[in-house]
N, C-alpha and C positions, 0 to 999 in steps of 0.2 A: 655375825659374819659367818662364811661357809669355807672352807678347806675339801675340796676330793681329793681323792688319792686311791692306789691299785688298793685293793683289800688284802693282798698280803702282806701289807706295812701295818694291818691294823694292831698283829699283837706286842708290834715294838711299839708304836704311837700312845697304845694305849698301858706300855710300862713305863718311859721315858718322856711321853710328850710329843709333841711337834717342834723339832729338829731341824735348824737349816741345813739343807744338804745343796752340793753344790754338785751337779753329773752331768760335767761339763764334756761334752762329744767333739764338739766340732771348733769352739774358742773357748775361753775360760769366762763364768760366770762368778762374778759374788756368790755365796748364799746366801738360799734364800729361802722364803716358803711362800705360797702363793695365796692370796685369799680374797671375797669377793662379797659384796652384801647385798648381792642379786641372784637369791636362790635359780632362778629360771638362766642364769648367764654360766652357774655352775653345773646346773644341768645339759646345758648344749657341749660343753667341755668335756663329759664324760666318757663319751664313746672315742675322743679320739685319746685318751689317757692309754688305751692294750692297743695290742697289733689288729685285734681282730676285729676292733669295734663293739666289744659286744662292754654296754654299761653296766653290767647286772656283776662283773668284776671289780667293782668300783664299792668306794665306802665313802658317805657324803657326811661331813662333820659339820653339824651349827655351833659357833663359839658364843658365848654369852657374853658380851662385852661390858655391861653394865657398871661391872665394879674394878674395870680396868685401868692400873693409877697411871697417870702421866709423869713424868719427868719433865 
């Protein structure tokens, strides 16, 4: 599975994890955290993550899910 996010979250992410966080603007959301297992689907997503567009701001995480237990 893949996770983007701005690259200034990477040194909290990478002390605590991935975090639902809820930044809610406009109504109130659950949190959440967003993830996808279409490398190419989180690539088209990146550029609109900054104001500026620019993707090279962005940090792309692969999760390895293999050994992930179910409840």
């Amino acid at each position: 599975m893949y996770h983007i996010t701005p690259i200034k979250h990477k040194d909290k992410i990478e002390k605590i994890g991935l975090v639902p966080k809820s930044l809610s603007k406009i109504s109130y959301h659950p949190e959440r955290i967003y993830f996808t297992t279409d490398e190419n689907e989180v690539i088209k997503l990146s550029p609109k993550l900054n104001k500026n567009g620019d993707d090279k701001e962005n940090i792309l995480y692969q999760i390895d899910i293999k050994n992930l237990i179910r409840y």
